[in-house]
C-alpha positions as CSV (number, residue, x, y, z in Angstrom):
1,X,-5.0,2.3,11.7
2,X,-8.1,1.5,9.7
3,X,-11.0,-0.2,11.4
4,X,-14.0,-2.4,9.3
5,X,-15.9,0.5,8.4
6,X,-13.4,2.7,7.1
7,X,-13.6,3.3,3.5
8,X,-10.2,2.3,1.4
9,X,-9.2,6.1,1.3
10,X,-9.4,6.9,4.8
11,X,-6.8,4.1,5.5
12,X,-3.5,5.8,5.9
13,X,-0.5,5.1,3.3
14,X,2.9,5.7,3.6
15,X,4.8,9.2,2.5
16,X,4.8,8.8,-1.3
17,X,8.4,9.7,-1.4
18,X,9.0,6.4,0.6
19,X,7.5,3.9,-2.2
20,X,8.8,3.2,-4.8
21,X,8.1,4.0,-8.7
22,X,6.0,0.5,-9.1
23,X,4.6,1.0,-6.1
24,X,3.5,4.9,-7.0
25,X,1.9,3.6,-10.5
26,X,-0.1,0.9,-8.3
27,X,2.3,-2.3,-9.5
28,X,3.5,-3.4,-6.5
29,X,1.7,-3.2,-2.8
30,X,2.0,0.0,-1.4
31,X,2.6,-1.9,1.9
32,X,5.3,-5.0,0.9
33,X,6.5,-4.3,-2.4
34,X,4.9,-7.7,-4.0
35,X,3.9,-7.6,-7.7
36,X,0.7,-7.2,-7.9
37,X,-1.8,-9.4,-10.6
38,X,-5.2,-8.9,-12.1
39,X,-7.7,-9.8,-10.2
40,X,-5.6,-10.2,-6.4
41,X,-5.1,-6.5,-5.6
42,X,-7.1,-4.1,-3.1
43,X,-7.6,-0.9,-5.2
44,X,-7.1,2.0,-1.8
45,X,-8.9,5.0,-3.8
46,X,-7.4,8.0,-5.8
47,X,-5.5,10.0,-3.7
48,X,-4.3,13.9,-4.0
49,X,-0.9,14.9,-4.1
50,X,0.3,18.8,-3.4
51,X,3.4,19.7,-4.9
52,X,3.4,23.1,-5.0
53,X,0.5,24.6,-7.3
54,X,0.5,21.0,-9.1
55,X,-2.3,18.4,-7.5
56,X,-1.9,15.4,-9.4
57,X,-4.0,11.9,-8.4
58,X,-2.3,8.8,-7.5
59,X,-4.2,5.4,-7.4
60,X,-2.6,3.1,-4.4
61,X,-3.1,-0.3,-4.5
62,X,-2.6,-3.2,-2.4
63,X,-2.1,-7.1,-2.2
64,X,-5.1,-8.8,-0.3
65,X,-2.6,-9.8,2.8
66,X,-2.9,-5.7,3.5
67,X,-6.0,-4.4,2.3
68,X,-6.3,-2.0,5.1
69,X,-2.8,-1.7,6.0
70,X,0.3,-3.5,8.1
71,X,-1.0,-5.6,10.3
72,X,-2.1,-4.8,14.2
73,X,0.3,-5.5,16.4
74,X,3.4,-6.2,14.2
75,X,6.3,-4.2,13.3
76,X,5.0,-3.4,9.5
77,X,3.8,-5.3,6.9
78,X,7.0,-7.4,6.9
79,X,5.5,-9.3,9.6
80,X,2.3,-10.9,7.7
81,X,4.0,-10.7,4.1
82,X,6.0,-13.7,2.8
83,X,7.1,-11.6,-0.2
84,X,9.3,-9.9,2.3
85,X,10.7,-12.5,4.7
86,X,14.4,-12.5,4.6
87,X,17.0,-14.5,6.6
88,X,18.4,-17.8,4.9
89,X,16.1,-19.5,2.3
């Protein structure tokens, strides 16, 4: 996990085939899913992508609840996130 000092694209994200297309294009929060809006979004860096001889960049961003990832200590960022609470509203 990321510590203080960590820069945003040391912080680890999860496999790109595991977000979704929003989430790929830096719409949603690469960590909960939530819509992201100007000016409320933690941009993580341009990352490289290998797919065969084809390196593409991808720009991950996410919502200031996870700006260095899921939070310590919790089973994913569902825990911290109310964008992804579920049970009976």
């Amino acid at each position: 996990m990321a510590t203080e000092r960590d820069g945003p694209t040391t912080v680890e994200l999860p496999r790109i085939g595991t977000l979704t297309q929003r989430q790929q294009r830096g719409q949603d929060c690469v960590w909960c899913g939530v819509t992201l809006r100007a000016g409320a979004v933690a941009d993580l860096g341009p990352r490289r992508l290998r797919i065969g001889d084809w390196t593409p960049q991808w720009y991950p961003r996410a919502c200031l609840k996870h700006p260095t990832g899921p939070a310590e200590g919790g089973p994913g960022p569902q825990a911290t996130c109310p964008g992804l609470e579920s049970g009976p509203s």
